[in-house]
RODO-2510 file (C-alpha; in nm, 4 decimals, decimal comma):
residues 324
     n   res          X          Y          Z
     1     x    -1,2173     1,0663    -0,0933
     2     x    -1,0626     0,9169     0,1935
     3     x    -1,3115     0,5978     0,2032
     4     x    -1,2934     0,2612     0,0239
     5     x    -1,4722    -0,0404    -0,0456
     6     x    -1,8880    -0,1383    -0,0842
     7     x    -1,9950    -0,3662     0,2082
     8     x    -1,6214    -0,3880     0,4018
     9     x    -1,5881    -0,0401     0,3616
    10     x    -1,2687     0,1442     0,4833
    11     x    -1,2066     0,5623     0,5626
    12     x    -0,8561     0,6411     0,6393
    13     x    -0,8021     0,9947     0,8783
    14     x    -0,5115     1,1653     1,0492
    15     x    -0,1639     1,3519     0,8692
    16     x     0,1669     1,2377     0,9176
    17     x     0,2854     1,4559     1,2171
    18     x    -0,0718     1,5172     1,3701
    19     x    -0,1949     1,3778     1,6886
    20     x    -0,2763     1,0454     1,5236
    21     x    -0,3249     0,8191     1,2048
    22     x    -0,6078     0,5428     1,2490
    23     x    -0,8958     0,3631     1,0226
    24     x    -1,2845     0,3066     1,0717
    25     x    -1,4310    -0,0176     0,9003
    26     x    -1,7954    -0,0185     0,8686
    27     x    -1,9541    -0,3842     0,7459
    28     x    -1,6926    -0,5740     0,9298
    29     x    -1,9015    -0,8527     1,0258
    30     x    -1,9729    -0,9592     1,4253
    31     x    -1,8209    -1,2340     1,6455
    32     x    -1,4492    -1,2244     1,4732
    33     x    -1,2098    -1,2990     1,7267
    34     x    -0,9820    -0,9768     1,7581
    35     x    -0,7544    -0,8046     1,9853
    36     x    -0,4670    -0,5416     1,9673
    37     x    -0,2073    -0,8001     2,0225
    38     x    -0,3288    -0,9890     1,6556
    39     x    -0,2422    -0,6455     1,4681
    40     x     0,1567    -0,6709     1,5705
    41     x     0,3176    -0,9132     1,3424
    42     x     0,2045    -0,6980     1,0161
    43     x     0,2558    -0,3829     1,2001
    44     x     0,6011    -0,4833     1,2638
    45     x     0,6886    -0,6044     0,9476
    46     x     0,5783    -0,2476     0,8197
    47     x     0,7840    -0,0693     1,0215
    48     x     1,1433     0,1328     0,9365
    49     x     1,4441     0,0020     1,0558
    50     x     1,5982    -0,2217     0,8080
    51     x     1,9233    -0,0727     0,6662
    52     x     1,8010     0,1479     0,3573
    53     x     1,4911     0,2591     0,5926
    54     x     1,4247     0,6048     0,7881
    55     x     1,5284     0,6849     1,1096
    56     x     1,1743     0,7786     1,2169
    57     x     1,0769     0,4328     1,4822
    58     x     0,7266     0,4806     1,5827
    59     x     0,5345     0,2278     1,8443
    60     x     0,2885     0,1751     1,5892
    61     x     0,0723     0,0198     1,9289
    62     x    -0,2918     0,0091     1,8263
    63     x    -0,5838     0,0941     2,0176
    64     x    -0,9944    -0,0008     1,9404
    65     x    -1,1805     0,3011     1,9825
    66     x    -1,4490     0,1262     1,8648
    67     x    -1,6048    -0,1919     1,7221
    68     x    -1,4785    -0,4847     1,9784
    69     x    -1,6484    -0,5716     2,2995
    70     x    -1,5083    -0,9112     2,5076
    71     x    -1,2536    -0,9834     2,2226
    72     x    -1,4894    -1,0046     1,9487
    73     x    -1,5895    -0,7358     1,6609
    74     x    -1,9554    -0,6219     1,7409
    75     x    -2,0427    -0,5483     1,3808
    76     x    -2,0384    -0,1616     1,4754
    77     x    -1,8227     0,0447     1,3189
    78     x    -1,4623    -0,0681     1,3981
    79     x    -1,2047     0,2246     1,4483
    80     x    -0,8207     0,1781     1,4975
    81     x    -0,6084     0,4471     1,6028
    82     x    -0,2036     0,5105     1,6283
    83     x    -0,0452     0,7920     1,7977
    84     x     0,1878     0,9815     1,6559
    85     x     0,4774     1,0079     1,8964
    86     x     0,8379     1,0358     1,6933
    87     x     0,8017     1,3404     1,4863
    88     x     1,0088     1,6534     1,3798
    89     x     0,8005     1,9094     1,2452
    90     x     1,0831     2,1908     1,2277
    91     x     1,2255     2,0370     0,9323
    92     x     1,0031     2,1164     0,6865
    93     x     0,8922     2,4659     0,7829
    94     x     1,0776     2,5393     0,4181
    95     x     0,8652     2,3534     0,2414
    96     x     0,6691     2,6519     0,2545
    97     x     0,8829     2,8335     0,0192
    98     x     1,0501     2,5212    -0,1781
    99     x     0,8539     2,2304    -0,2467
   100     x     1,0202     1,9001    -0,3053
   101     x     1,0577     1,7531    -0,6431
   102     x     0,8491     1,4582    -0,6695
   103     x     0,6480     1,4925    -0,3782
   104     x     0,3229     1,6208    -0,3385
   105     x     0,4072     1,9549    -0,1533
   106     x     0,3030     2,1432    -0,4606
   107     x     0,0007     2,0214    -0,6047
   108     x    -0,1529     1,9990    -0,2464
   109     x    -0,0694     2,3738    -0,1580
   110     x    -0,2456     2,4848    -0,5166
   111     x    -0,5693     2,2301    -0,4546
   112     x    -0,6103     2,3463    -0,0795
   113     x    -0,5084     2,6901    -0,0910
   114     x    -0,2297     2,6736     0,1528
   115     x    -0,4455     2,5194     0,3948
   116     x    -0,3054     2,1530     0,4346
   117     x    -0,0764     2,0389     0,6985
   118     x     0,2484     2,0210     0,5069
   119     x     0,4836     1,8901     0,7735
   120     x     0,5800     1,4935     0,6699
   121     x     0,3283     1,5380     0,3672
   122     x     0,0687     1,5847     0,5720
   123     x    -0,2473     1,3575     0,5129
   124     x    -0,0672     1,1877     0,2039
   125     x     0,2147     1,0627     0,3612
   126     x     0,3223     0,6701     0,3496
   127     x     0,2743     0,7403     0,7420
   128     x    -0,1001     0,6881     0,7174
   129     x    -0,0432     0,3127     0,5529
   130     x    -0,0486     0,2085     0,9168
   131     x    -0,3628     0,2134     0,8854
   132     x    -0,4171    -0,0158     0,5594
   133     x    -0,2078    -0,2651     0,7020
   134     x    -0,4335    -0,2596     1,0673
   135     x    -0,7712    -0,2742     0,8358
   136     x    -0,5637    -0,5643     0,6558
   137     x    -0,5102    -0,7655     0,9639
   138     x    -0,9020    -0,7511     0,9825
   139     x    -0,9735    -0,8242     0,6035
   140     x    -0,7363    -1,1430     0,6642
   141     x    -0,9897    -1,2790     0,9380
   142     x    -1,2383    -1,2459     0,7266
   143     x    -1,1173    -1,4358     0,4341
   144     x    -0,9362    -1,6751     0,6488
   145     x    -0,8726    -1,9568     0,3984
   146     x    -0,7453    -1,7223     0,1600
   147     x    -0,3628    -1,6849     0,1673
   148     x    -0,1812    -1,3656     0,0896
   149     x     0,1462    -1,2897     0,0098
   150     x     0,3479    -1,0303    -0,1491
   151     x     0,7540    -0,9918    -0,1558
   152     x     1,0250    -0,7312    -0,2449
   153     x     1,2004    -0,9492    -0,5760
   154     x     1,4041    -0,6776    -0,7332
   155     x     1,5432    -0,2958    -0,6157
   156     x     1,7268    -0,0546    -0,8027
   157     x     1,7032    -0,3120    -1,1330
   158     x     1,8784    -0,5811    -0,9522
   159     x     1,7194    -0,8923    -0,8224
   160     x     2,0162    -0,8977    -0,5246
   161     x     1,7863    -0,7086    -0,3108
   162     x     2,1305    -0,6746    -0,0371
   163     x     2,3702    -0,5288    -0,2995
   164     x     2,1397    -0,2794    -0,4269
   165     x     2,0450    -0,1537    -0,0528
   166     x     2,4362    -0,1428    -0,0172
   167     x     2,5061     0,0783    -0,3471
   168     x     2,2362     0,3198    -0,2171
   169     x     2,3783     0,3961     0,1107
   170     x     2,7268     0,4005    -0,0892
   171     x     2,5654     0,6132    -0,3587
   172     x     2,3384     0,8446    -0,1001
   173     x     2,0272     0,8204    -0,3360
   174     x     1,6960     0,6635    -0,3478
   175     x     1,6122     0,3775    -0,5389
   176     x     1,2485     0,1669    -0,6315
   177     x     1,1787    -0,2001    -0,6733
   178     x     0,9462    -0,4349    -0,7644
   179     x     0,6410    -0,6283    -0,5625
   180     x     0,4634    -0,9247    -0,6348
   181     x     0,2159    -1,0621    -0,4387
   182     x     0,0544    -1,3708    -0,4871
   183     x    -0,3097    -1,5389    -0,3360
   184     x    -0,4323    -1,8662    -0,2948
   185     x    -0,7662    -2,0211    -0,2006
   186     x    -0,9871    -1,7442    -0,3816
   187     x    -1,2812    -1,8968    -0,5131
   188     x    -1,4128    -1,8616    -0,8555
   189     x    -1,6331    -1,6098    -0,9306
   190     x    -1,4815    -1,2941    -0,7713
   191     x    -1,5059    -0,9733    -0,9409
   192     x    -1,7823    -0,7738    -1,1350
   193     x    -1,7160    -0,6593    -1,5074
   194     x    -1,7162    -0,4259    -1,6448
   195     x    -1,5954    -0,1477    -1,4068
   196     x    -1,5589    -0,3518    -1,0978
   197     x    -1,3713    -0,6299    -1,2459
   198     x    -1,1229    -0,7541    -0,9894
   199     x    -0,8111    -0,5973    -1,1528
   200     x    -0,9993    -0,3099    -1,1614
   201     x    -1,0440    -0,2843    -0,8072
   202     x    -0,7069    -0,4342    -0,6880
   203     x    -0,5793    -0,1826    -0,9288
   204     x    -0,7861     0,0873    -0,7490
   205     x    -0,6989    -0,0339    -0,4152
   206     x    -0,2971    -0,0729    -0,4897
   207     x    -0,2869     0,2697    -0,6372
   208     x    -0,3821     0,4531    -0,3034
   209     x    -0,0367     0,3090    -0,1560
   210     x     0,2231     0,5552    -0,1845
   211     x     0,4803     0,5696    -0,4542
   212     x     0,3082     0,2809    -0,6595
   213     x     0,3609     0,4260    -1,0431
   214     x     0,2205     0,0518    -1,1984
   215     x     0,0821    -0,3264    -1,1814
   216     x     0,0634    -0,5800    -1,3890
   217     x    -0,1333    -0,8914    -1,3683
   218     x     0,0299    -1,2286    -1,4531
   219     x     0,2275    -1,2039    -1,7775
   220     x     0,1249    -0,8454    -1,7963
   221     x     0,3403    -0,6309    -2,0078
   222     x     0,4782    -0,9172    -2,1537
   223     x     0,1257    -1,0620    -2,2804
   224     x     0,2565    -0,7630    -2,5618
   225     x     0,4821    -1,0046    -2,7258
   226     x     0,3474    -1,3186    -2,7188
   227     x     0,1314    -1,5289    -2,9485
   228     x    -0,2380    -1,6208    -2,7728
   229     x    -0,1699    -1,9942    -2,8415
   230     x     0,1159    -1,9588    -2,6045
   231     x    -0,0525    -1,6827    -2,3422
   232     x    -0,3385    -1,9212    -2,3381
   233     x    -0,3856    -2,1073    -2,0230
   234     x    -0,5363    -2,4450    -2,0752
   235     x    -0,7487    -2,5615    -1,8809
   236     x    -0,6864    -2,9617    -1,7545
   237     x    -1,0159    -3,0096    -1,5446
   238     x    -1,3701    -2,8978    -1,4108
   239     x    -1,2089    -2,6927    -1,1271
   240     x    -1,0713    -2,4879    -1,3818
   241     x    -0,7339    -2,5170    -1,3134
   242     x    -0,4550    -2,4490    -1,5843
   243     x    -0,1102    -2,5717    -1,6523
   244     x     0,0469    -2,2233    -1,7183
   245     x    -0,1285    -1,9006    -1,5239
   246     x    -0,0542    -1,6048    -1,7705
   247     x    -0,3855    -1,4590    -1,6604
   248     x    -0,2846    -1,4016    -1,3217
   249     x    -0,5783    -1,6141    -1,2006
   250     x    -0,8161    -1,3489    -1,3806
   251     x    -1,0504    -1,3761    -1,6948
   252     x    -1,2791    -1,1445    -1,7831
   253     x    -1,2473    -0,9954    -1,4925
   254     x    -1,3225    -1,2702    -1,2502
   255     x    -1,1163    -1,4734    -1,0342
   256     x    -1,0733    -1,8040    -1,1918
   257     x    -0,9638    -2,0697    -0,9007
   258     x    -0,6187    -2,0150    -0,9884
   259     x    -0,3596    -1,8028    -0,7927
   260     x    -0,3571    -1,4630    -0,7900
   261     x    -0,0749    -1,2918    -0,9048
   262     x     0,0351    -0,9515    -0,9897
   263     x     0,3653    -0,7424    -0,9328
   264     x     0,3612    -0,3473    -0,8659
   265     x     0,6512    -0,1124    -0,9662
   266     x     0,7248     0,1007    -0,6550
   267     x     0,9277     0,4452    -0,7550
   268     x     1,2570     0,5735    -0,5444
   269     x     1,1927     0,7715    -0,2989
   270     x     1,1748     1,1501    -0,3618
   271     x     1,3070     1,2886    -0,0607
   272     x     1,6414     1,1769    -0,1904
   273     x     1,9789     1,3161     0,0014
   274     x     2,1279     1,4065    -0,3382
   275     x     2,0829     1,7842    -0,4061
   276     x     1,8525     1,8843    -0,6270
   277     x     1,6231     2,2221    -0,8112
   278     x     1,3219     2,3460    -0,7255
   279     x     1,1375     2,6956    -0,7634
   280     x     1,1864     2,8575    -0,4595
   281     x     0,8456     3,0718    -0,4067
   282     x     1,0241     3,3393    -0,1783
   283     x     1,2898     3,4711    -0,4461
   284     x     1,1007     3,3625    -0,7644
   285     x     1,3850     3,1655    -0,8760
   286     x     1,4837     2,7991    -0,9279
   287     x     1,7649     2,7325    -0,6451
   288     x     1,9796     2,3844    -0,5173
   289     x     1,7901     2,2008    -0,2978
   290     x     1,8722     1,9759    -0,0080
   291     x     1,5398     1,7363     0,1736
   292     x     1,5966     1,7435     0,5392
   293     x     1,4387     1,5189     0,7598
   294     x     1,4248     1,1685     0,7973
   295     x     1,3227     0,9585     0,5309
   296     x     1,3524     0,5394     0,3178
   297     x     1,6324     0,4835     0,0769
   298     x     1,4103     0,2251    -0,0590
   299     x     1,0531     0,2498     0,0674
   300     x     0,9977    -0,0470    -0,1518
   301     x     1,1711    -0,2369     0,1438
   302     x     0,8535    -0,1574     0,3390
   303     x     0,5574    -0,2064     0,1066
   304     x     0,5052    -0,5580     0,0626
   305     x     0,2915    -0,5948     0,3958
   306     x     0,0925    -0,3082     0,2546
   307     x     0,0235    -0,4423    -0,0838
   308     x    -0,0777    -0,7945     0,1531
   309     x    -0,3553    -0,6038     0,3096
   310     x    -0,5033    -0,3486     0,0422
   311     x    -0,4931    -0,7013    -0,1392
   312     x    -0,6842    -0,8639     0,1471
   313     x    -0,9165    -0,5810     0,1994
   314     x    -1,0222    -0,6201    -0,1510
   315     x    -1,0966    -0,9597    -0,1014
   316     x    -1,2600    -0,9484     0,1317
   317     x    -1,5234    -0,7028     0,0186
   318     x    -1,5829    -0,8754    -0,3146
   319     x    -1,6106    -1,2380    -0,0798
   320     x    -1,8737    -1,0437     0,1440
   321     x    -2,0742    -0,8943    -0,2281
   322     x    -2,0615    -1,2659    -0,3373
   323     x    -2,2137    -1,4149    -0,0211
   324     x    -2,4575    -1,1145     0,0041
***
């Protein structure tokens, strides 16, 4: 499915090289100061550019097809659209015959019979996270004293986030890194066990970004090798707050006044310029492969604005079910 969410409910549309990429939010509430011009900053941030990024520079200039009248959300449905304008369809006419390791090309021909628009990867390309971060700008005013954050801390194993962005271009191969964002101001009492605990549907939420492959929340994996007295947060008063935040500002499930924190492990990117196998559907035979087009050395460079609003659409969902 292609929509998200319970009362601020997001559905995604458009394909990488189509006419356009956009988002509709239905239960975005009425009278919230908005106009194209507040969608910029994150749009920006998301875009390529950056050395280790692709050569593909779209305006990424949004337009309200719906939703705001006079500067103001009218509690209608609010749709957000983004032309596609910079593409170059021809080269991946041989995807076709050769589909790229570690992308999608051929699990999506098998599940739609042939019938999906391949070119860029089509409907599941990282194109259409335009959109997230747009329907993130709006989550943001909703939850306005609710901060935020996520960063790029390490790339290719190496906290140096320069030198491994270097050895890439040297090297002419992909590499991942690791996000963590962190929130502040988030209330207690967020979050529904069992299935709709908040990790549950950050985790969800996080998951539908391309190239994610894990999270962890607080200590996470590390929570494996430690004794409880000492992954215990104690609690010092009758706001709840703790002196150490193993928990990621989460028990049981529910936000717990402290900061939010969790990291996601973003893979390399598949279309690599390193040549590679693949079956080859024309000859019946596994041949060398070489990805054309345009593509991120490190699309980790470009995901923590992403991560920021997924995170903030969550939010702000679960802050609208509390108040309902």
């Amino acid at each position: 499915m292609n929509t998200f969410g319970t009362l601020f409910r997001i559905s995604i549309f458009g394909e990488s090289h189509g006419k356009w990429v956009g988002v509709t939010i239905d239960g975005c509430p009425a009278g919230i100061a908005l106009s194209e011009t507040d969608l910029l900053p994150d749009l920006e941030r998301r875009k390529a550019g950056a050395v280790g990024t692709t050569p593909r520079k779209e305006d990424d200039l949004p337009t309200f097809a719906s939703g705001v009248f006079n500067g103001h959300t009218t509690g209608a449905p609010l749709t957000i659209i983004f032309e596609n304008n910079n593409t170059r369809s021809a080269d991946y006419e041989a995807l076709r015959a050769t589909p790229r390791p570690g992308h999608a090309d051929f699990v999506l021909d098998k599940k739609f019979s042939g019938y999906n628009d391949y070119r860029g990867g089509g409907h599941s390309s990282g194109r259409l996270t335009v959109a997230l971060v747009a329907a993130g700008v709006v989550a943001m005013k909703v939850i306005s004293n609710i901060t935020v954050q996520a960063r790029l801390v390490e790339a290719g194993g190496n906290a140096n986030i320069e030198a491994a962005i270097t050895k890439a271009v040297e090297e002419q191969d992909s590499i991942g890194g690791i996000v963590e964002c962190r929130a502040g101001g988030i209330p207690v009492g967020l979050g529904e066990p069992f299935f709709n605990s908040i990790e549950s549907v950050i985790s969800h939420a996080v998951f539908a970004i391309p190239a994610i492959k894990g999270i962890e929340f607080g200590s996470g994996f590390a929570a494996a090798k430690m004794t409880g007295s000492a992954h215990n947060d104690a609690i010092v008063d009758e706001l709840g707050t703790t002196l150490s935040n193993n928990a990621g500002g989460i028990n049981g499930g529910i936000t717990n006044g402290n900061e939010l924190v969790f990291r996601v492990a973003v893979k390399p990117t598949s279309s690599t310029p390193k040549e590679q196998q693949t079956w080859n559907n024309n000859t019946g035979a596994v041949e060398p492969f070489t990805v054309k087009g345009r593509h991120d050395l490190c699309i980790a460079l470009r995901v923590p604005v992403v991560v920021e609003a997924v995170t903030a659409i969550v939010l702000a969902d679960m802050t609208l079910q509390a108040k309902g």
